[in-house]
C-alpha positions in Angstrom: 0.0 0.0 0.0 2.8 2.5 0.9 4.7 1.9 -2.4 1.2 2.5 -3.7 1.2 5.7 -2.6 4.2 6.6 -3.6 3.6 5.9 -7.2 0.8 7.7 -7.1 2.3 10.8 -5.5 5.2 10.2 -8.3 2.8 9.7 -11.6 1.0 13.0 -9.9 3.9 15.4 -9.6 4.8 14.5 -13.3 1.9 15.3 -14.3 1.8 18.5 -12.5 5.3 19.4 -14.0 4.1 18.5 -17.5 0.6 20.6 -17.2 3.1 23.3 -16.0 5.5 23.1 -18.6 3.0 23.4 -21.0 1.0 26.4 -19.6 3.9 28.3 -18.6 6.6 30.4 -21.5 9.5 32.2 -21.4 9.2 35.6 -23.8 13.2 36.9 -24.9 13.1 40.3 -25.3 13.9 39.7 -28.9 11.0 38.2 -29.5 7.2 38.4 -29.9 5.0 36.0 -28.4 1.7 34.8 -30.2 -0.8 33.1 -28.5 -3.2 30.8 -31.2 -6.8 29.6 -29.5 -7.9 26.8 -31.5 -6.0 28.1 -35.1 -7.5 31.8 -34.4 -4.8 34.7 -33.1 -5.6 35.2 -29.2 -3.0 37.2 -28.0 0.2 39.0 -29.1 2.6 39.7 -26.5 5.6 41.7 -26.8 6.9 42.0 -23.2 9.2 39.9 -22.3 9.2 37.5 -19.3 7.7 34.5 -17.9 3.6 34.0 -19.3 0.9 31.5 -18.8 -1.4 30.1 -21.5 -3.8 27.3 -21.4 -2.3 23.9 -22.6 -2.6 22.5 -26.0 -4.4 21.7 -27.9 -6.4 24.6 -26.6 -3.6 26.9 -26.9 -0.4 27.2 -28.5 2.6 30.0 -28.9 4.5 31.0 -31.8 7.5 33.3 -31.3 8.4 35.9 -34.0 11.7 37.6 -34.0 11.5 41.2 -33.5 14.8 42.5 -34.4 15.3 44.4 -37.5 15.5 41.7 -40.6 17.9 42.0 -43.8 16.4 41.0 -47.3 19.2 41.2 -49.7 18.7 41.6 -53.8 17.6 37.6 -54.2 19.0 37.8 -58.2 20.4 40.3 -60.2 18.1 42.0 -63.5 19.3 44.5 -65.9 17.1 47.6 -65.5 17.2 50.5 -68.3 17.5 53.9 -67.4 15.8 56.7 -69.4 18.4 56.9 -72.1 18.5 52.9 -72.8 21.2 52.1 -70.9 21.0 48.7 -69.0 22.3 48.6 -65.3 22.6 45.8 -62.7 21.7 46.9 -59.4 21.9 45.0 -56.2 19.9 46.0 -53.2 19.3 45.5 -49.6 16.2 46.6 -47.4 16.3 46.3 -43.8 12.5 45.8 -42.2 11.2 44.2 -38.7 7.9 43.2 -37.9 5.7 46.1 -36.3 2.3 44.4 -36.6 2.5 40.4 -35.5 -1.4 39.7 -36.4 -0.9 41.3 -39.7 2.5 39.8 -40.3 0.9 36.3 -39.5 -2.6 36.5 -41.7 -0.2 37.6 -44.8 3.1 35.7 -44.1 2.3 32.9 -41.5 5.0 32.3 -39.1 8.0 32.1 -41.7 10.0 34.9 -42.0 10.9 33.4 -45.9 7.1 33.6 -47.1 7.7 37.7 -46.4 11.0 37.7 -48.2 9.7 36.1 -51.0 6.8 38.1 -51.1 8.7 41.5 -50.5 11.5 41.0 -53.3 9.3 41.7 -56.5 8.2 44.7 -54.9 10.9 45.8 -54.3 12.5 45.3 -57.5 9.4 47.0 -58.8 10.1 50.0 -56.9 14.0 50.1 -58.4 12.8 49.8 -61.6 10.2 52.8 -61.5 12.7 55.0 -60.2 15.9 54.4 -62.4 14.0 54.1 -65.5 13.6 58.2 -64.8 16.9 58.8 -64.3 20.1 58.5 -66.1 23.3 56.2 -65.7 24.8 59.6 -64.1 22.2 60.3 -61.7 21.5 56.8 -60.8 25.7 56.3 -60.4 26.4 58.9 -58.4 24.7 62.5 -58.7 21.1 61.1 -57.3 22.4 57.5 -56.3 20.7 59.0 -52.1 17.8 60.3 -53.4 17.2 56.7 -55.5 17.3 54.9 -52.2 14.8 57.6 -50.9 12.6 57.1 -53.1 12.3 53.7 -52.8 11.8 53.5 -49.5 9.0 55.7 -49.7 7.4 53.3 -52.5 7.5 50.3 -49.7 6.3 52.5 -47.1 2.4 51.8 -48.1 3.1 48.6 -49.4 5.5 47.4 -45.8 1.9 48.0 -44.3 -0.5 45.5 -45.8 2.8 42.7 -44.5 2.8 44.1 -40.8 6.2 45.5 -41.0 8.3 48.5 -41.5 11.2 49.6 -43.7 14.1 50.5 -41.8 16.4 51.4 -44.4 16.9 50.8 -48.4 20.7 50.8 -49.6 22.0 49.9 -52.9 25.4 47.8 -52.7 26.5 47.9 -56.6 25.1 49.7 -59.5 27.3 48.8 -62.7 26.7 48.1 -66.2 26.1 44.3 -67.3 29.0 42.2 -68.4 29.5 43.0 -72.2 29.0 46.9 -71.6 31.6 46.8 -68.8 34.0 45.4 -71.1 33.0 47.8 -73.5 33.6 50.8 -71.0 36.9 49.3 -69.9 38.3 49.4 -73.2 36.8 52.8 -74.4 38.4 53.9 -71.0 42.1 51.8 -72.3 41.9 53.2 -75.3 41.1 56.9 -74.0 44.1 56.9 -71.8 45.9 55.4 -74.5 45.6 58.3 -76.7 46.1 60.9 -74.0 49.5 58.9 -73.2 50.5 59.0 -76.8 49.9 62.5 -77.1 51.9 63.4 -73.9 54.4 61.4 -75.7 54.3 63.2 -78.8 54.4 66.7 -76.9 57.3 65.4 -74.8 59.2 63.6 -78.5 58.5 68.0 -79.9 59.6 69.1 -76.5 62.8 67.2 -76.8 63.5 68.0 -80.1 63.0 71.2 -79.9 65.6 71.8 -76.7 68.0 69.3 -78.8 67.6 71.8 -82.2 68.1 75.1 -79.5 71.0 73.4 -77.7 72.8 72.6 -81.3 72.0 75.7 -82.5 73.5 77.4 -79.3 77.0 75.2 -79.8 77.1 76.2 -83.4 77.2 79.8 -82.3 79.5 79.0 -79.4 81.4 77.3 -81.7 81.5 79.7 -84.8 82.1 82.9 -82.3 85.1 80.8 -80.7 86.3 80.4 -83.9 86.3 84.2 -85.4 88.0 85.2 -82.3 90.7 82.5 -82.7 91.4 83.1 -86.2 91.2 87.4 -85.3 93.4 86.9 -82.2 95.5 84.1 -85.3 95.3 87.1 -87.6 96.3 89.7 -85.3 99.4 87.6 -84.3 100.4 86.9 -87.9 100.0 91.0 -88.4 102.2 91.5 -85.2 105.0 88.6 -86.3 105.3 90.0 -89.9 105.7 93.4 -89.1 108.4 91.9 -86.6 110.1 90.2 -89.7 109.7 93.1 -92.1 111.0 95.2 -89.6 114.4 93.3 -88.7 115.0 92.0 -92.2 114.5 95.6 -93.2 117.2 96.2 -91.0 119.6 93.4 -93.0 118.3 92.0 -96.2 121.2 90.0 -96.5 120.2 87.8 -93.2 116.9 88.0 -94.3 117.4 86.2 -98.0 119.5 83.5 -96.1 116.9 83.0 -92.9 114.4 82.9 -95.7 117.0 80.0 -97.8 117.5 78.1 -94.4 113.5 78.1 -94.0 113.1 76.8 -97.6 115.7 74.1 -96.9 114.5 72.8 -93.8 110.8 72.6 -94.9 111.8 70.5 -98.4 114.5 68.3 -96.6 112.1 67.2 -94.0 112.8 63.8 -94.1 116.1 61.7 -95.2 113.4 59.2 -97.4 112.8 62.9 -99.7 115.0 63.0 -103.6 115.0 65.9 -105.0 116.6 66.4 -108.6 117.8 70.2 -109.6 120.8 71.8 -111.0 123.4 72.8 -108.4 124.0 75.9 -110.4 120.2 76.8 -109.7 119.9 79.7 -107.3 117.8 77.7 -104.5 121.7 76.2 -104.2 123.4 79.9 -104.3 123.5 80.1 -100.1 125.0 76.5 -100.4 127.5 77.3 -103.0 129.0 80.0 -99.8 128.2 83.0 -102.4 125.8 83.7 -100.5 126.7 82.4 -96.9 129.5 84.7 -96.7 127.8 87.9 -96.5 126.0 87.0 -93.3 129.2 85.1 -91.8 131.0 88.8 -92.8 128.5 90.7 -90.1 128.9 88.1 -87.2 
């Protein structure tokens, strides 16, 4: 009988700690409690702590996270811009739920039905706003007020899911694949030219301080050169005048210094023949005739 009623008070305290565990919850403060009676919504609780519910099947609880979410562009499309031009542009919207019941008739309880729900739009949104715009303004001049716009497109729409758009941002805007390659070489061949023609400026640059440099050694040169051959000529003047003035002086010594000058210059080397008369006057000062007058003054 005793182990009886031990059993009994066993079985019961299990049973008490199972009926608790399943009427008593535990709400995170990142989270959002909903409380389902019998499949219809019968309370949403958002403060966090330790609740009681009735235990299934008559109630159950279905947490929601309430943190701000990240959808990020799922694929990426070419969209035009107004001139024709086709850009790929990837996204990211950051949203969190603001409305649980509303969030649960449109989305149920998975956070994926909302994101595939939410990406067309969107995408829709991007593609009504840079098909206004240009490559320029969507690239860079009105690449903030894009994003602006778009968010205030999901605004009305973020309402009908039960959640709001924190922020829209666009990661990359670029041209597709061919027209990138297109770009990059238009840009190659661009800077290409603009090298060539630095070249080309820095080739006539060059020349032109090579043609100024010879030109200035020419002169350099050509000056150096009249004043050698006037200092040359004025040294020449200056010797003869010595000469004329001393063989003035003694025409005898002059006619044999001018003899010995003519000998030494055609007897320059002991290979040299020459064949003349020795009775030829370029002999005379040889002969003594005309030797003896000068050895007479010394």
């Amino acid at each position: 009988m005793k182990m009886n009623r031990i059993s009994v008070w066993v079985g019961g305290a299990m049973l008490a700690l199972m009926l608790a565990s399943s009427t008593l919850f535990v709400v995170d403060q990142r989270q959002v409690a909903v409380i389902y009676a019998l499949g219809e919504i019968k309370e949403v609780i958002t403060e966090p702590g330790l609740k009681f519910k009735l235990p299934p099947p008559f109630q159950n609880v279905v947490f929601l996270d309430k943190r701000i979410q990240t959808l990020d562009s799922p694929e990426t499309r070419p969209i035009f811009t107004a001139e024709k031009k086709s850009l790929v542009i990837d996204w990211l919207v950051k949203w969190r739920i603001t409305e649980p019941r509303q969030f649960i008739r449109n989305n149920g309880t998975d956070i994926r039905n909302l994101e595939n729900r939410l990406s067309p739009v969107v995408q829709a949104a991007f593609n009504e706003e840079i098909t206004k715009r240009n490559v320029g303004g969507v690239l860079a001049t009105e690449r903030e007020k894009v994003m602006n716009d778009v968010r205030a497109r999901l605004a009305d729409e973020a309402k009908s899911f039960g959640i709001e758009i924190v922020d829209v941002r666009i990661k990359r805007a670029d041209f597709v694949a061919n027209i990138t390659d297109s770009v990059y070489r238009r840009m190659e061949s661009e800077r290409k030219q603009v090298a060539n023609e630095l070249r080309s400026t820095g080739q006539a640059e060059g020349e032109k301080i090579r043609a100024d440099a010879d030109r200035q050694r020419e002169v350099i040169l050509a000056n150096a050169y009249r004043d050698a051959q006037k200092i040359k000529g004025e040294g020449d003047a200056e010797a003869s005048a010595l000469y004329a003035g001393a063989f003035g002086r003694d025409p005898q010594f002059a006619q044999f210094y001018r003899s010995l000058e003519a000998y030494r210059t055609s007897f320059r080397s002991k290979s040299d023949v020459m064949v003349l008369d020795p009775s030829s006057d370029f002999f005379r000062v040889m002969r003594g005739s005309g030797a003896a007058a000068p050895a007479g003054r010394r």
